[in-house]
C-alpha positions, 0 to 999 in steps of 0.5 A, spaced: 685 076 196 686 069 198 685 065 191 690 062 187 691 062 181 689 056 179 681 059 182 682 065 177 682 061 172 677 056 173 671 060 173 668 063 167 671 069 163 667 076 167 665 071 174 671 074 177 669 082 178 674 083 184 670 086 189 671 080 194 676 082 201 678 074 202 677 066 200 671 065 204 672 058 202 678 057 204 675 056 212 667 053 209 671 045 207 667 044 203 665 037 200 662 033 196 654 033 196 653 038 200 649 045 198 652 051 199 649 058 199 653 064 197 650 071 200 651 076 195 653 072 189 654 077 183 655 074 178 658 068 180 665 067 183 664 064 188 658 059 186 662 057 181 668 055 185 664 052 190 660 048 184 667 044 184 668 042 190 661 039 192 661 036 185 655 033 182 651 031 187 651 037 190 648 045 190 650 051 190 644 057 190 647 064 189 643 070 192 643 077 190 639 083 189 640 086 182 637 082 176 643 085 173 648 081 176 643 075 177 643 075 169 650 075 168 651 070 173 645 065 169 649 067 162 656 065 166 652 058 169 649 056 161 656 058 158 660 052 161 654 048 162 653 048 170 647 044 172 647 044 179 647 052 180 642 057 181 642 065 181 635 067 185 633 073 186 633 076 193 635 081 199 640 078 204 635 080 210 630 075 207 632 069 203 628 066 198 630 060 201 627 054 205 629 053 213 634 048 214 636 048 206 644 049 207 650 045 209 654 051 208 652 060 207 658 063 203 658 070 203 665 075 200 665 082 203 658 084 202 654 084 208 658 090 210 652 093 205 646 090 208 643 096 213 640 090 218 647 085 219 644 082 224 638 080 221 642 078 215 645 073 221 639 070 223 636 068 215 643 064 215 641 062 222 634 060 219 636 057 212 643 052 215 642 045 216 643 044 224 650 042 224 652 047 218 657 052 217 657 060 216 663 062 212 664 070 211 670 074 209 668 081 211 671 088 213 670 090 220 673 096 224 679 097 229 679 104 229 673 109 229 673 111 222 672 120 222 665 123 219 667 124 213 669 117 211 662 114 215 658 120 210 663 118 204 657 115 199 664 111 195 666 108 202 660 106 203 658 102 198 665 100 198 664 096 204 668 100 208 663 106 212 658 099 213 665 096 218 663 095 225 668 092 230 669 085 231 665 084 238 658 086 235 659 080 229 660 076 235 654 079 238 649 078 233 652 071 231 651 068 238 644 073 239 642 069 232 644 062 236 650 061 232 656 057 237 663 056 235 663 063 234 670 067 231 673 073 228 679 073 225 682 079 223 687 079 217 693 084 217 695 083 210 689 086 207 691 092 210 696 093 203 690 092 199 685 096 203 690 102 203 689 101 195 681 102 196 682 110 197 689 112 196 692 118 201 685 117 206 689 111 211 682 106 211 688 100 212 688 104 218 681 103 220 679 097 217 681 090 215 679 083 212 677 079 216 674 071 215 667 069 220 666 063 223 660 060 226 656 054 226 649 052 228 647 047 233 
């Protein structure tokens, strides 16, 4: 959801694996000569697009934490020849990255997996220029889900029982020290989200939503 089609075919053939809720590129602005970091990168479809509008003088780091993914996003960079991209291997509560790295943190509906999500906030925090920007497409709440869906494995490794409402994002962003804080909901993710689980009414519960922040 959000990309056009010109995005899906510029990347390489098994970069896009279509997992993502949402374009997080499309409020990061990116430009050229800046270094972005992509929280969650899988196998790179985010990195790769990023890599295009930073150019030559930029840099694009991708974090995940299975070497699976890591193998094939390394295997889609060395196959179109991209040298100003790299894929390391890490957890998103603690990046393998240096202070003050980032002009801008990418992520694509995976902190949602990440138990700590605060502390996922406070690592962007760290590893962000002063100035830099946070740019996340995610799932948050907007109706309590019932136990069963809380406790449904599937649902919670699909981005979904990990959902909270949009005040806590708000909440740990500003405790993290983040300012020009904002959540937008998406309602038009509710036709794709009611494709995640057909008959159980998550378009009820969830919804995409984009994240903004930016460091002081």
């Amino acid at each position: 959801m959000g990309y056009s089609e010109a995005d899906l075919a510029a990347v390489p053939e098994g970069a896009n694996l279509g997992l993502g809720c949402g374009n997080p590129q499309a409020i990061a602005a990116l430009r050229p000569g800046e270094v972005v970091i992509d929280l969650g990168s899988g196998s790179g479809f985010d990195c790769f697009l990023a890599v295009r509008q930073v150019g030559d003088s930029g840099h694009v780091i991708g974090v995940d934490t299975t070497h699976e993914m890591l193998k094939k996003a390394r295997d889609n960079a060395a196959n179109i020849g991209t040298r100003n991209v790299e894929f390391r291997l890490g957890e998103l509560e603690h990046l393998p990255v240096a202070d003050n790295t980032a002009d801008v943190v990418l992520s694509n509906c995976v902190i949602n997996l990440v138990p700590d999500k605060a502390q996922v906030y406070r690592e962007a925090f760290r590893v962000l220029k002063h100035g830099g920007r946070l740019a996340v497409s995610d799932v948050i709440n907007i109706a309590p889900l019932s136990a069963e869906l809380r406790s449904d494995p599937a649902l919670l490794c699909g981005c979904v029982a990990g959902a909270v409402p949009a005040e806590r994002v708000e909440d740990w962003l500003a405790a993290a020290g983040f300012a020009n804080v904002r959540v937008t909901p998406k309602p038009e993710s509710r036709e794709l989200i009611k494709t995640w689980a057909p008959g159980r009414n998550l378009e009820d519960h969830i919804v995409s939503a984009m994240v903004e922040a930016r460091k002081p």
